[in-house]
C-alpha positions as CSV (number, residue, x, y, z in Angstrom):
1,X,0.0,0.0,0.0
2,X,1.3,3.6,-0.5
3,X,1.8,5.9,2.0
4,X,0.1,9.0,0.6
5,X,-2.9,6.7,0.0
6,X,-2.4,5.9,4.0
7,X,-2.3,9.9,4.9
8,X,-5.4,10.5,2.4
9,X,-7.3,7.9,4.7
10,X,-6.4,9.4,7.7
11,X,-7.4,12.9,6.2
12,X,-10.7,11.4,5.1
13,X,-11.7,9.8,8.7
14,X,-11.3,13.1,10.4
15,X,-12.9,14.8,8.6
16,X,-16.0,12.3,8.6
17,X,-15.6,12.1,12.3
18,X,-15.8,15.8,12.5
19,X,-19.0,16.2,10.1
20,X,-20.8,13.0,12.7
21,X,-19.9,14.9,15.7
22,X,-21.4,18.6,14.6
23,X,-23.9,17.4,11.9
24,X,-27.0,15.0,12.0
25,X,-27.8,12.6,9.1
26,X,-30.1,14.9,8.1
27,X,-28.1,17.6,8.1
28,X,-25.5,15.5,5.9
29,X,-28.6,15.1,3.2
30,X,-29.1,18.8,2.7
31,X,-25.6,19.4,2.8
32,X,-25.4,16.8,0.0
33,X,-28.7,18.4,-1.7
34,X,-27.7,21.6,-1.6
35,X,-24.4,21.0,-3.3
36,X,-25.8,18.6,-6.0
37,X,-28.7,21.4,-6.9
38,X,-25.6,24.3,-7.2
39,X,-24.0,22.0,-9.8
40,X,-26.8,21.0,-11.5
41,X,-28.6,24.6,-11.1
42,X,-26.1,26.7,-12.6
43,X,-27.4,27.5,-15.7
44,X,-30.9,29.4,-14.6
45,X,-32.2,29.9,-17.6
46,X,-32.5,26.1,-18.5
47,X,-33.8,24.7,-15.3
48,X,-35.4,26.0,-11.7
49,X,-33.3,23.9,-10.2
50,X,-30.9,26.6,-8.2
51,X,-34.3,27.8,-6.2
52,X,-34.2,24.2,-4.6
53,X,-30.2,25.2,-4.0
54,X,-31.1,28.6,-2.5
55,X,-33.9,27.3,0.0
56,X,-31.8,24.5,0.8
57,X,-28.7,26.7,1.8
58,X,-30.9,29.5,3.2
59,X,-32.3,26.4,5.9
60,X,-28.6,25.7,6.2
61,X,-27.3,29.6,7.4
62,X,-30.2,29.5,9.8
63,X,-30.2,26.1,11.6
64,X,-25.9,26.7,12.0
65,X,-26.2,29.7,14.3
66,X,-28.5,28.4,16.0
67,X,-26.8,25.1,17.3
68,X,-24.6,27.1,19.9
69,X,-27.5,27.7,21.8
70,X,-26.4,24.5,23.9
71,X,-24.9,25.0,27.5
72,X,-24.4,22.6,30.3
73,X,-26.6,22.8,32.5
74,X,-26.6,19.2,33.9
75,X,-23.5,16.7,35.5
76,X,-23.1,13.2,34.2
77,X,-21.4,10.4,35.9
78,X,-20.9,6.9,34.7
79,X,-19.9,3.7,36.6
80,X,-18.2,0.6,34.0
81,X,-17.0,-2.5,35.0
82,X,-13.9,-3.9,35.0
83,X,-14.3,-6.5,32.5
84,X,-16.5,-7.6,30.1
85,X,-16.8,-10.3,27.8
86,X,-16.0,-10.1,23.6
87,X,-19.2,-9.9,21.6
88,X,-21.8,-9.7,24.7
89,X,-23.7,-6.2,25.4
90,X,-21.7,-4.2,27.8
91,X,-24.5,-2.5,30.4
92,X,-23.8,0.2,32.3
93,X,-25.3,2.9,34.4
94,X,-25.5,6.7,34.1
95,X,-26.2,9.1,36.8
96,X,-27.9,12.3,35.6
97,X,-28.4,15.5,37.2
98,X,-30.4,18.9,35.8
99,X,-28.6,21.7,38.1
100,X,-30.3,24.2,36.6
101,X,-33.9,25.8,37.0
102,X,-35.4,24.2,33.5
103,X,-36.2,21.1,32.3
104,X,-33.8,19.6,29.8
105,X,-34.9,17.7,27.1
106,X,-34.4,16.2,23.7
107,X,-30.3,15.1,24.5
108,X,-28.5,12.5,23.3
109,X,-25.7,10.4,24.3
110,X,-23.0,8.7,22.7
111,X,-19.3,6.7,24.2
112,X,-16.3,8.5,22.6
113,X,-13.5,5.8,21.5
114,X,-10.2,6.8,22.7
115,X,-8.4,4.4,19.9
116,X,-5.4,5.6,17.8
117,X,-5.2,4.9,13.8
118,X,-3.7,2.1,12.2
119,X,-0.2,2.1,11.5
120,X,1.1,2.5,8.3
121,X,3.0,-1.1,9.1
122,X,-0.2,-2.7,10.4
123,X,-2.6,-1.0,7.1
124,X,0.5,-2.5,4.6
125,X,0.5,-5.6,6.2
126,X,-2.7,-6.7,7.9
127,X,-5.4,-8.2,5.6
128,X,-8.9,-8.0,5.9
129,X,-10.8,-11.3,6.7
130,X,-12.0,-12.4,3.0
131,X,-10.1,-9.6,1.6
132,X,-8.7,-11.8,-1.6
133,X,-12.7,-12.3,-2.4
134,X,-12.9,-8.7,-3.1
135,X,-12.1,-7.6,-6.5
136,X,-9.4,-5.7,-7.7
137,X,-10.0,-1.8,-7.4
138,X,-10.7,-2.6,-3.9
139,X,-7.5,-4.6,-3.1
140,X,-4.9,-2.3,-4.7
141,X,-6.8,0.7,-2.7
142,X,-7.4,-0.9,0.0
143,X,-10.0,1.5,1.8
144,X,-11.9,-1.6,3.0
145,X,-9.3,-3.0,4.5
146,X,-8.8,0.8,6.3
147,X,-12.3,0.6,7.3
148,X,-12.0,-2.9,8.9
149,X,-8.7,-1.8,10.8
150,X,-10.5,0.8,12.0
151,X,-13.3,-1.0,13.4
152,X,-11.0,-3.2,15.1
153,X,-8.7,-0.8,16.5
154,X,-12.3,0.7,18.7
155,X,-13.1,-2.7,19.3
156,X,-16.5,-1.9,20.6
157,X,-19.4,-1.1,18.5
158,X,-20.9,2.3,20.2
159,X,-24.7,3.1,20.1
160,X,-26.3,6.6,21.0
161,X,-28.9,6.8,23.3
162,X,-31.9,9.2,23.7
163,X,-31.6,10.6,27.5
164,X,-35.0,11.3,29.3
165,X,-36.3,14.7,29.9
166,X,-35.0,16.1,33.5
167,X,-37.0,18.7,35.9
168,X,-35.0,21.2,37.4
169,X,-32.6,19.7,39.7
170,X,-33.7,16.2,39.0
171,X,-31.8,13.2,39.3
172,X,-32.1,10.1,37.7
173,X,-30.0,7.0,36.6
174,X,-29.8,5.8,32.9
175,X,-29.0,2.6,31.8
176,X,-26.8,2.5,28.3
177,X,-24.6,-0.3,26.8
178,X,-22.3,-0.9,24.3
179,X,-21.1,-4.2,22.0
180,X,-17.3,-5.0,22.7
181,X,-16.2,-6.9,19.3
182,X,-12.7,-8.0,20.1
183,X,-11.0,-9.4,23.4
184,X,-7.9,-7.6,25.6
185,X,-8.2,-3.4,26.2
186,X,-9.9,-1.1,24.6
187,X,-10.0,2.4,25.6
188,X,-12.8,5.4,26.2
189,X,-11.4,8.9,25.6
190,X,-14.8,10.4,27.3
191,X,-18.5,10.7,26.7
192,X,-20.6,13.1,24.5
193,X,-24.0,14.7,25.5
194,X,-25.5,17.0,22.7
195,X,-28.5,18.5,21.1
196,X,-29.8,19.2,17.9
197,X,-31.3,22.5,17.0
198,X,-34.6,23.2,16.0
199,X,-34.6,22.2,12.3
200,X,-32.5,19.2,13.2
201,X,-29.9,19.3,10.7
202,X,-26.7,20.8,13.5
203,X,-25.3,19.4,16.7
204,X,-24.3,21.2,19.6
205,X,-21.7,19.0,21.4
206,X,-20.3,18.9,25.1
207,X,-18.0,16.3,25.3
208,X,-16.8,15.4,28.5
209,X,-13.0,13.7,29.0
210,X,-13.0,10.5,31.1
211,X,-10.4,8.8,30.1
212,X,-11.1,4.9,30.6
213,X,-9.5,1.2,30.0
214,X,-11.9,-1.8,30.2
215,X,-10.6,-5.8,29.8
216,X,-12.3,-7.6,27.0
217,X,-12.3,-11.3,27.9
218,X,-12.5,-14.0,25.3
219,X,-15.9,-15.7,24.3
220,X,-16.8,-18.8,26.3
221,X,-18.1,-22.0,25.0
222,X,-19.9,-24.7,26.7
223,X,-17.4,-27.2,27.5
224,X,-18.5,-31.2,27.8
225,X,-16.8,-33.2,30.3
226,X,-14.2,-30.2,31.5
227,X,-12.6,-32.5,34.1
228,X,-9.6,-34.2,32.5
229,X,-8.3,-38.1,33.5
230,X,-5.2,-38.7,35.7
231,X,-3.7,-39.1,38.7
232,X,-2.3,-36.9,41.2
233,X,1.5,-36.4,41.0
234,X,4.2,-35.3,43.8
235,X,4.9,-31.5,44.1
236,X,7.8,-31.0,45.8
237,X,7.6,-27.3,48.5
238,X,4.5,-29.3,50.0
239,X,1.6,-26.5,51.3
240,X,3.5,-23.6,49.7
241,X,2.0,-24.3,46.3
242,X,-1.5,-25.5,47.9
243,X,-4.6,-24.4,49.9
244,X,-6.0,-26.0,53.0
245,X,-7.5,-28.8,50.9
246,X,-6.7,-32.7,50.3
247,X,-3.2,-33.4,52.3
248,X,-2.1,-30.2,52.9
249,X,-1.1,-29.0,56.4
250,X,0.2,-32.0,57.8
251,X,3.0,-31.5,60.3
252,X,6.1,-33.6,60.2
253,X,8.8,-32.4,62.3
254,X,11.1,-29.3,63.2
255,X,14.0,-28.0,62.4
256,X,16.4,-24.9,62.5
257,X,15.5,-21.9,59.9
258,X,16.9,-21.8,56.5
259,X,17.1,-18.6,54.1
260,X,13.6,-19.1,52.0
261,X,11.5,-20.5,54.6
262,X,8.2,-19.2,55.0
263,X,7.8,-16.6,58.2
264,X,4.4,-18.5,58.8
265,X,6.4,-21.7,59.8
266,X,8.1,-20.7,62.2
267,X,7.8,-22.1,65.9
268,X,8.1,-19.6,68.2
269,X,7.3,-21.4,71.5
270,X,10.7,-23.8,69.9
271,X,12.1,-20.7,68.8
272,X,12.2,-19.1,72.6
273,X,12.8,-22.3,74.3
274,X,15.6,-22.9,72.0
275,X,16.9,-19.1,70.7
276,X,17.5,-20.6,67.5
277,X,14.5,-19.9,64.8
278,X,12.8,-22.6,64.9
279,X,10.3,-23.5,61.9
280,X,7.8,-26.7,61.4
281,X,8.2,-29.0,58.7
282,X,5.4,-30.2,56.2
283,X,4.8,-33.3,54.7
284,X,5.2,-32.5,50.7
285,X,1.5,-33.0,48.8
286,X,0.5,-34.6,46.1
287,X,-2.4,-32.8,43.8
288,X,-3.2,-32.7,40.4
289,X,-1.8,-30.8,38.1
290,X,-3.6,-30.3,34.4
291,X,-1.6,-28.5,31.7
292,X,-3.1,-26.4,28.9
293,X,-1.4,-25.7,25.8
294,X,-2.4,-23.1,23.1
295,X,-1.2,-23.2,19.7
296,X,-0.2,-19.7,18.8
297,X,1.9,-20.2,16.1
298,X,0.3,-18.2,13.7
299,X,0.8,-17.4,10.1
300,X,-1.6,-14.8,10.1
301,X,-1.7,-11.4,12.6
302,X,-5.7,-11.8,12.4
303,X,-7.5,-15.1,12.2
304,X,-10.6,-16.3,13.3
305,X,-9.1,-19.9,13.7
306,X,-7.0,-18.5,16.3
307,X,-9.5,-16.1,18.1
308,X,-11.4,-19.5,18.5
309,X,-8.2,-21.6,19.9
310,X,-8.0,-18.7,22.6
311,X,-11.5,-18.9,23.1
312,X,-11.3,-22.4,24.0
313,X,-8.3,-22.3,26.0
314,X,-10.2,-19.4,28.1
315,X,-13.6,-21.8,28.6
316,X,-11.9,-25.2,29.6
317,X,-10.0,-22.9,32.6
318,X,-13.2,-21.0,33.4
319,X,-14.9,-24.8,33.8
320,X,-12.2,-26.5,35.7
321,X,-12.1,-27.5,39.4
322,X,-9.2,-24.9,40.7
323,X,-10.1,-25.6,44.7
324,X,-8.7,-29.5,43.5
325,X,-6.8,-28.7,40.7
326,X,-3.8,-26.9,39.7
327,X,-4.3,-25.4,35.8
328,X,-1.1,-24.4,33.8
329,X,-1.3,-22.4,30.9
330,X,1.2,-23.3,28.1
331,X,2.0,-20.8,25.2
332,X,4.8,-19.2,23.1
333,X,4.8,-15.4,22.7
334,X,7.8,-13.9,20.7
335,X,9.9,-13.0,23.2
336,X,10.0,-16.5,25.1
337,X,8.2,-19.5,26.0
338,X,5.5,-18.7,29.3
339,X,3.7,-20.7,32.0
340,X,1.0,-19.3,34.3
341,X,-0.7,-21.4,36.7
342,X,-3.7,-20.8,38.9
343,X,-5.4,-22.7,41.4
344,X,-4.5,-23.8,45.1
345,X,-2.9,-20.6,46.2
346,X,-1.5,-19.7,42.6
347,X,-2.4,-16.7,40.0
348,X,-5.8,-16.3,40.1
349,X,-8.6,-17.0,37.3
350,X,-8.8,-13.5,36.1
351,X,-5.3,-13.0,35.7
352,X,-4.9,-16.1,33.4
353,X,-8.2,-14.8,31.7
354,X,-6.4,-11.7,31.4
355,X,-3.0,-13.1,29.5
356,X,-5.9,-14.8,27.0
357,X,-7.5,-11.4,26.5
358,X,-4.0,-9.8,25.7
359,X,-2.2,-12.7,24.1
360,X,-0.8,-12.9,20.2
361,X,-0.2,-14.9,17.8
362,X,3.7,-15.9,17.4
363,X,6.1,-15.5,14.2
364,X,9.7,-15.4,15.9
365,X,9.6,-18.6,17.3
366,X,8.6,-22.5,16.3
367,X,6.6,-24.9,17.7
368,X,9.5,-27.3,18.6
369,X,10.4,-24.7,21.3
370,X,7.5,-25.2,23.0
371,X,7.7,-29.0,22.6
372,X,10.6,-28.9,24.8
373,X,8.9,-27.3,27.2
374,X,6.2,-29.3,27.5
375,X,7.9,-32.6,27.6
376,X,10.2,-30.7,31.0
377,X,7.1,-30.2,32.3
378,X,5.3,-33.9,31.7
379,X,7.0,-34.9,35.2
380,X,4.4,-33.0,37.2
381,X,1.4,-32.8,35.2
382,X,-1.4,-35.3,35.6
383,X,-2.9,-34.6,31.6
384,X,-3.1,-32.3,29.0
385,X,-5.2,-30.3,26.7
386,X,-3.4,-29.6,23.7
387,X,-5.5,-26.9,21.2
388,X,-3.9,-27.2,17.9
389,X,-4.6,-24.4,15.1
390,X,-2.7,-26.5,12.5
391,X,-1.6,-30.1,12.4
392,X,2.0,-31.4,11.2
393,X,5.2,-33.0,11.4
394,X,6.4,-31.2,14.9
395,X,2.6,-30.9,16.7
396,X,2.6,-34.8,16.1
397,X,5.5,-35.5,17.6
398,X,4.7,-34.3,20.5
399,X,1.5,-36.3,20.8
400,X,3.4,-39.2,19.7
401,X,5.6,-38.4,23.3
402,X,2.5,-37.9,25.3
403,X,1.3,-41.2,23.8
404,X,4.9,-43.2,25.0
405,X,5.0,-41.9,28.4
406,X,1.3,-42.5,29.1
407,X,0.5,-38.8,30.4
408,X,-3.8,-38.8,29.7
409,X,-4.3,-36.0,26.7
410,X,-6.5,-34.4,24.5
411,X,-6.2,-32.9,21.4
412,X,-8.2,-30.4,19.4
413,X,-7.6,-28.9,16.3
414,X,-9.8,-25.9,15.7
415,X,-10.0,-25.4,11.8
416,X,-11.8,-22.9,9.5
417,X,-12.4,-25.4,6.7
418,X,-13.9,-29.3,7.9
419,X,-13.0,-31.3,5.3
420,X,-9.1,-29.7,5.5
421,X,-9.4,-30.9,9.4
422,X,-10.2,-34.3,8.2
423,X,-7.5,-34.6,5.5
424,X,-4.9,-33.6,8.2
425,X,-6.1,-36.1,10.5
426,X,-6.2,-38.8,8.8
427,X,-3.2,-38.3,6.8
428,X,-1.4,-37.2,10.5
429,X,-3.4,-41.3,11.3
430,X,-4.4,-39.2,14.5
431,X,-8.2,-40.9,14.8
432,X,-8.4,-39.4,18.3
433,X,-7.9,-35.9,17.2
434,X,-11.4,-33.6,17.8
435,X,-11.9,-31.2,15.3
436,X,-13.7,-27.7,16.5
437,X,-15.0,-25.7,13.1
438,X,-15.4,-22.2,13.5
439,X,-17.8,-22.2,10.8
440,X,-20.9,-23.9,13.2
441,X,-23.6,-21.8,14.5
442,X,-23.4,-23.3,17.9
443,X,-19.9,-24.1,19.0
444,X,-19.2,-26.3,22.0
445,X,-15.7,-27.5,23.2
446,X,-15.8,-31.5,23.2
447,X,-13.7,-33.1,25.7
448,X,-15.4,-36.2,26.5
């Protein structure tokens, strides 16, 4: 793509963004109209046509004056949550007050994305889902494309709301919502209240600067069967990696402080009888540990196939027993190879949720990498979910190693096109393979 063709986009967007904030649709038409009737009404003596143009600009010069009529006369305060969930309605409240002597009426409201244009690198190299469908004036301009990265930059879909009318010093609360479309952060620059004026064709504006950041969580599926098969395994540290449940908490002996040891342990009736610090000693537990590994090795910066691998990864962890289990996350960013656990004392759910909702694909590194680390970690895992977005050579490998030191697995390979899944599988001769298309209306993770 060119870079002056990336600058006229940019000059294009704000000036649409300019003419949504200060004019209405209708507005927008007679702008339009009256233009189209000058061009077309420029010759007077062959058409009437530039009486249609005067009206039409004469409604124009009235209605602009008088859309500064607008003051504040009201304060607005809005309460968000912390998180919300990719593709579910956001709700929120508003809490309106009229501090002047008049009623108010006939406002509207409307969220102000705080997002940032595209970057030349991303609108160069980022392709639009279904992108090579589109013919070829559209690809070598690329303005749907812009369009698309712009919509995903906001990654919420905003709506405007009619407020209610307000006495004088009245106070009421307002419910409002608003469509996130993507998971991890987006951000709110502030909140716009405005009115039209009398013909309806001009905005007055008061926008109001509340800078915000809200978490976007993956989707969640319905998981069958979430609880996985194996045994519990040693964990050596005992109670400091558990909770008060199963064997944790048994006391074994005592013995002189080492550097490391936790202050809780300590003895201190054996620590004053003694004057050396004194700490108790705990049996070390056995619990079960489940690993989950996500395939982000990713040929693509933006793909549905692995928007639905993260997906999954986020509902099997939401649905698993963490007051009995330990879950470990398993990925490769491009930087390095990372594991997060939560459960029995570890990170907790929303922070792994939280990694999920921020988490990209990975180019730098390969998929044998994170083999390695698996297999160092097969020692204290009990079983493993292993979410595939592609199926070869390396990925079978490691199954093949799961299979030879009898660690219980399962293995999903999410795929865009089900009769591609199939080919891989069989020609893979991985029969036990599930296959998750992103294509069906209802998708539900199959463990069982």
């Amino acid at each position: 793509m060119s870079p002056k063709l990336y600058k006229l986009y940019i000059i294009i967007t704000r000036i649409k963004r300019h003419l949504h904030r200060k004019v209405s649709q209708a507005g927008r038409m007679m702008i339009a109209f009256a233009g189209l009737s000058v061009l077309f009404g420029i010759n007077t003596r062959q058409t009437m046509i530039y009486q249609l143009a005067a009206l039409a600009v004469i409604l124009l010069l009235i209605a602009f004056p008088l859309s500064f009529l607008f003051r504040n006369v009201f304060r607005v305060r809005r309460i968000l949550p912390e998180t919300c969930t990719a593709g579910e309605k956001l709700t929120y409240f508003l809490h309106l007050e009229n501090s002047s002597d008049k009623r108010t009426s006939g406002l509207f409201y409307t969220e102000i994305s705080g997002s940032r244009f595209p970057t030349f690198e991303e609108f160069d190299s980022i392709q639009e889902e279904g992108e090579g469908d589109r013919n070829l004036f559209d690809r070598k301009f690329g303005y749907y494309r812009w369009l698309w990265l712009l919509k995903r930059s906001s990654g919420a879909q905003f709506e405007t709301f009619p407020l209610p009318a307000l006495e004088a010093g009245e106070k009421r609360q307002v419910e409002v919502f608003f469509t996130p479309t993507r998971r991890g952060y987006i951000s709110l620059s502030g909140y716009s209240i405005y009115r039209l004026e009398p013909l309806g064709l001009f905005k007055k504006e008061l926008f109001f600067p509340d800078a915000e950041k809200i978490l976007v969580l993956p989707k969640m599926f319905p998981v069958v069967q979430a609880e996985m098969d194996g045994s519990r395994k040693y964990h050596q540290g005992g109670v400091s990696g558990a909770t008060s449940c199963g064997d944790s908490g048994e006391f074994v002996s005592l013995r002189e402080y080492r550097p490391g040891d936790p202050v809780k342990h300590i003895d201190w009736k054996a620590t004053a009888k003694s004057g050396e610090t004194i700490v108790r000693q705990y049996q070390d537990e056995y619990f079960s540990r489940y690993g989950i590994l996500l395939d982000t090795f990713n040929t693509s910066a933006i793909n549905e196939v692995f928007e639905d691998a993260v997906s999954i990864a986020a509902s099997v962890i939401v649905q698993q027993d963490r007051a009995n289990n330990l879950i470990e996350l398993l990925f490769a960013g491009d930087s390095c190879i990372s594991t997060l656990s939560t459960g029995r004392g570890q990170s907790t759910e929303h922070q792994m949720l939280e990694v999920l909702a921020c988490i990209g694909s990975c180019n730098k590194r390969s998929f044998s990498e994170l083999s390695e680390t698996v297999m160092a970690h097969t020692a204290v895992l009990s079983g493993l979910i292993l979410i595939y977005i592609d199926l070869d050579d390396q990925r079978k490998k490691l199954i093949e190693y799961l299979k030879s030191i009898r660690i219980p697995h399962k293995v999903i390979l999410v795929v865009a096109d089900i009769e591609e899944g199939e080919r891989l599988i069989t020609e893979m001769q991985l029969p036990e393979v599930r296959i998750f298309n992103v294509r069906d209306t209802f998708k539900t993770v199959e463990l069982k």
